[in-house]
C-alpha positions as CSV (number, residue, x, y, z in Angstrom):
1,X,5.8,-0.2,13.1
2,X,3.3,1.9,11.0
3,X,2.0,5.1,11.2
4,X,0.1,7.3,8.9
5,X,-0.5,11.2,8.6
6,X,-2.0,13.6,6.6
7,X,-0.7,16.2,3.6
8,X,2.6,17.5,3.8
9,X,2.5,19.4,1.1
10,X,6.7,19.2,0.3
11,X,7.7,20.7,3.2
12,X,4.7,23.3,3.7
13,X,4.0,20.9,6.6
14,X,6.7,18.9,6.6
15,X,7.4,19.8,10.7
16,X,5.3,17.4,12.2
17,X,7.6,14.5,10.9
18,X,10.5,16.2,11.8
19,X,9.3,16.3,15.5
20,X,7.3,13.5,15.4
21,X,10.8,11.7,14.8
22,X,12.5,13.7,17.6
23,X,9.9,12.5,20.2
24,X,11.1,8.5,19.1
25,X,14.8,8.1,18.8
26,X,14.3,4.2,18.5
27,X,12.4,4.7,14.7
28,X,14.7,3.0,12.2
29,X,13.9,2.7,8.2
30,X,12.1,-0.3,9.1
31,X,9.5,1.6,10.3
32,X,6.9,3.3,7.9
33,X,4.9,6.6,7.7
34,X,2.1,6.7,5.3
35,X,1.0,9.8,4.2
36,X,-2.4,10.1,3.1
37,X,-1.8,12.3,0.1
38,X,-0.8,15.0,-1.6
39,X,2.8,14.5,-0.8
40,X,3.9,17.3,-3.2
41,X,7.9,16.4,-2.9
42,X,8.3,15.6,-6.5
43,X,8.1,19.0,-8.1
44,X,10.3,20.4,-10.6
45,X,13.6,22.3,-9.5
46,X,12.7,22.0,-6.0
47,X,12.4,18.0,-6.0
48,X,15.8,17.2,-4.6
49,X,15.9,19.2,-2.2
50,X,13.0,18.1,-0.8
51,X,13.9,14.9,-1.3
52,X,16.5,14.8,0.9
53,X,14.9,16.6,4.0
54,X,12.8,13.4,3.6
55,X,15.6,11.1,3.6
56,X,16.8,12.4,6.4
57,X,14.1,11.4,8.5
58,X,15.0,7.9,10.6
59,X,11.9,6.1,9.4
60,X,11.1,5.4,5.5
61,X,8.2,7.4,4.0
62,X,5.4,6.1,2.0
63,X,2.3,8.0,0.2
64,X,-0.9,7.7,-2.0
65,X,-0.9,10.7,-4.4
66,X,-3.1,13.4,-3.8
67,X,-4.4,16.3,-5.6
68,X,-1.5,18.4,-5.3
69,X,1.3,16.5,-7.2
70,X,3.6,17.1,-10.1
71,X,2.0,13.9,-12.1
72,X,4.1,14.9,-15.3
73,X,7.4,14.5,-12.8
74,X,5.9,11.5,-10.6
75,X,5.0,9.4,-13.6
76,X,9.0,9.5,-15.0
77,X,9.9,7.0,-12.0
78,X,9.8,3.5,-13.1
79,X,6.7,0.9,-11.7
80,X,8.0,-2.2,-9.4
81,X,6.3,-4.2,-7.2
82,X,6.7,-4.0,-3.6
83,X,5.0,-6.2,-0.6
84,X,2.1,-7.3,-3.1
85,X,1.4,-4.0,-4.7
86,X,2.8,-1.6,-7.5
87,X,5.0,1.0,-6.4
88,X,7.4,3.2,-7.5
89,X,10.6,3.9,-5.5
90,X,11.3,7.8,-5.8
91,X,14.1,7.0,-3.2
92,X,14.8,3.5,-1.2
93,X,13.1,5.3,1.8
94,X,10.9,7.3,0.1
95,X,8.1,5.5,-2.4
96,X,4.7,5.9,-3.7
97,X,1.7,3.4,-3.1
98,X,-0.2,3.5,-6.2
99,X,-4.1,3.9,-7.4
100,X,-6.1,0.3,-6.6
101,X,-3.4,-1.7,-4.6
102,X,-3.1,-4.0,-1.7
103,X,0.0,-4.1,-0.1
104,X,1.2,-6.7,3.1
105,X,2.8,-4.7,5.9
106,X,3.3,-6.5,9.1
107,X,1.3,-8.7,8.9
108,X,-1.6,-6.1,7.5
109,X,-3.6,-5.5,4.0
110,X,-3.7,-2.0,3.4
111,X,-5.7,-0.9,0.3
112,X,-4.8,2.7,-1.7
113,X,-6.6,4.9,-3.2
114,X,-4.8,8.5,-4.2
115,X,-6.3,11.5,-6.3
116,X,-8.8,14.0,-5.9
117,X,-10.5,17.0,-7.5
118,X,-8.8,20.3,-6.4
119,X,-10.7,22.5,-4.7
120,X,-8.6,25.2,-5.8
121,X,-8.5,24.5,-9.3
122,X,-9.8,27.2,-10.7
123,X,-6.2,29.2,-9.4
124,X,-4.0,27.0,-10.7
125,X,-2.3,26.6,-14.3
126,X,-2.4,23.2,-15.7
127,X,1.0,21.9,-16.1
128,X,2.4,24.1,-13.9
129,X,0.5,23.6,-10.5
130,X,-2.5,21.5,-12.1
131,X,-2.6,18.5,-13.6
132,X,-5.7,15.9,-14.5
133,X,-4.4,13.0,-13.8
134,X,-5.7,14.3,-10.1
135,X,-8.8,12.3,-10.5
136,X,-8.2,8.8,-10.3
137,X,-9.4,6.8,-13.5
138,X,-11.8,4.4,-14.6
139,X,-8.7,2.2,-15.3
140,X,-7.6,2.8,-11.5
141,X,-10.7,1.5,-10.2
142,X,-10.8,-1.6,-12.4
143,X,-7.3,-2.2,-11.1
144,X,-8.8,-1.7,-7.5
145,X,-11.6,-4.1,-8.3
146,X,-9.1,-6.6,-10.0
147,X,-6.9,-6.3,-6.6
148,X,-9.9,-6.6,-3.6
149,X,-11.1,-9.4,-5.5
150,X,-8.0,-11.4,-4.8
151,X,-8.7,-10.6,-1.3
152,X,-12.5,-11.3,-1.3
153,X,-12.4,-7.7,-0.7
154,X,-11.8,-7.7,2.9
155,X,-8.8,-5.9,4.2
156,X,-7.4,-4.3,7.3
157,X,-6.8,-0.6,6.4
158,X,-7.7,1.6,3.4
159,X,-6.1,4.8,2.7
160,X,-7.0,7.5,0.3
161,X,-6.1,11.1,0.0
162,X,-10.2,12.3,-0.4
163,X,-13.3,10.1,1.7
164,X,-16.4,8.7,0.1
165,X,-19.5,10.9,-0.4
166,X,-21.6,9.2,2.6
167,X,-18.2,10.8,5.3
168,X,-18.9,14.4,3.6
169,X,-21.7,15.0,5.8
170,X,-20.1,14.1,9.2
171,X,-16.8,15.9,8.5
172,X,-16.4,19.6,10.9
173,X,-14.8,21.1,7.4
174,X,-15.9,24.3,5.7
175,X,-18.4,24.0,3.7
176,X,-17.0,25.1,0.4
177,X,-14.3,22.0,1.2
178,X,-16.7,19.6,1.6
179,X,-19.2,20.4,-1.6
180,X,-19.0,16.8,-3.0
181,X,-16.8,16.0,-6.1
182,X,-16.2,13.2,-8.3
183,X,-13.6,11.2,-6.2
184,X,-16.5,11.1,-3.4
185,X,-19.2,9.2,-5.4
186,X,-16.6,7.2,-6.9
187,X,-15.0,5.9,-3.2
188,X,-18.5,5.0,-2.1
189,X,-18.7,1.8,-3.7
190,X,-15.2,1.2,-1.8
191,X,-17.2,1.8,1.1
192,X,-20.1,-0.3,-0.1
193,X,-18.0,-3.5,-1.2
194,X,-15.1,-3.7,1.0
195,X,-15.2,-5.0,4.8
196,X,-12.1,-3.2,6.7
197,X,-11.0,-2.1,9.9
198,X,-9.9,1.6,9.7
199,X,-10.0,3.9,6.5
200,X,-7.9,7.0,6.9
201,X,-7.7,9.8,4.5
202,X,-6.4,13.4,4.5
203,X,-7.2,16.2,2.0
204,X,-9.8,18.5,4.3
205,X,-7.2,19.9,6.4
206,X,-8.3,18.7,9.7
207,X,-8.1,15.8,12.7
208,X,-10.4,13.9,13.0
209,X,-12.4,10.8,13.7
210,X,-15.0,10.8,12.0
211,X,-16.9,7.6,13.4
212,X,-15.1,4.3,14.9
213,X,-13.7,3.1,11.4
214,X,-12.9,6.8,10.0
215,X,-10.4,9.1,10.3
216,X,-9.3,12.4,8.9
217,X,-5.6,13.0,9.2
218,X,-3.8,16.4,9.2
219,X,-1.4,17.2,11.6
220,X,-1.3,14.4,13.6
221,X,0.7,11.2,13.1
222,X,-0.6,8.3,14.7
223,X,0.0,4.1,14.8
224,X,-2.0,2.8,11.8
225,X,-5.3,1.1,13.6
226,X,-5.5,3.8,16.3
227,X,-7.7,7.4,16.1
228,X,-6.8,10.8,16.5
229,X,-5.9,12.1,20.0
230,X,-8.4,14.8,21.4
């Protein structure tokens, strides 16, 4: 089964898997969690350790970058292809969806989308807890483009760490987390061109469904197709 969540941060948030897994002794690493950015477990000295509080989990852990990632660490692992997309394996139960893919799960065409502008950039260093490559690319879109169009751009889920400018105004966020960045504009025309079923992001710190086909993830982790509980 699939199920998808929202920034963990390394292990900043790391909890709610580790009792999410308590709660269902039958999960098995056949089963998948998606996180929905801004993993944060590849980073410098602490990577391993980190690492292996993820391995430990029963089910296998997947995630679109986010804002908050160690790109100059992340881009060392080696790209393969996995399920109909590029990946890269950080661990056998732990791997990255990357920028513009469609990926087969169970039956299901999930579409990626990581990256976003910090909204805390101005306090970090670059290098150190910054890094550009945040902001997905011209060339990650063309890859997006050059990916939905083998599926006529329709697909059953779409996961991305930040939402498209037109879900800024619905979201119950601060304002000074939703003042509209470059990401935004640049998911609309995902949101204008592709026909899906749910699109689930996380970034904005908060639960959330935002209409019937939206959903802001956080804390909760929840089978992939379904809404947050209230």
């Amino acid at each position: 089964m699939i199920y998808v969540t929202g920034d963990t941060h390394g292990l900043i948030d790391f909890d709610k898997l580790f009792f999410f897994a308590l709660q269902r002794p039958k999960l098995t690493k056949q089963d998948y969690v998606i996180i929905c950015g801004d993993f944060g477990g590849v980073w410098g000295d602490l990577t391993a350790a980190t690492l292996d509080c993820f391995s430990k989990l029963p089910f296998t852990t997947l995630f679109v970058d986010g804002n908050h990632e160690n790109y100059d660490k992340l881009q060392e692992y080696p790209v393969s292809e996995w399920n109909g997309g590029k990946v890269q394996f950080i661990r056998p139960d732990i791997i990255h969806l990357m920028r513009g893919q469609v990926y087969t799960m169970d039956g299901k065409t999930i579409f990626t989308m990581g990256g976003a502008v910090s909204h805390d950039k101005a306090y970090r260093k670059p290098g150190v807890s910054w890094w550009r490559e945040e902001l997905p690319t011209a060339a990650d879109f063309a890859e997006a483009r050059k990916n939905l169009t083998a599926v006529n751009y329709v697909v059953d889920y779409i996961i991305t760490h930040s939402c498209d400018a037109y879900c800024l105004h619905y979201l119950s966020a601060p304002e000074e987390r939703k003042e509209k960045k470059a990401e935004n504009d640049l998911l609309c025309k995902i949101e204008e061109n592709v026909t899906y079923q749910h699109w689930y992001f996380g970034h904005y710190h908060l639960d959330e469904n935002v209409n019937a086909q939206k959903t802001a993830l956080y804390q909760q982790v929840i089978p992939l197709g379904q809404g947050v509980r209230r």
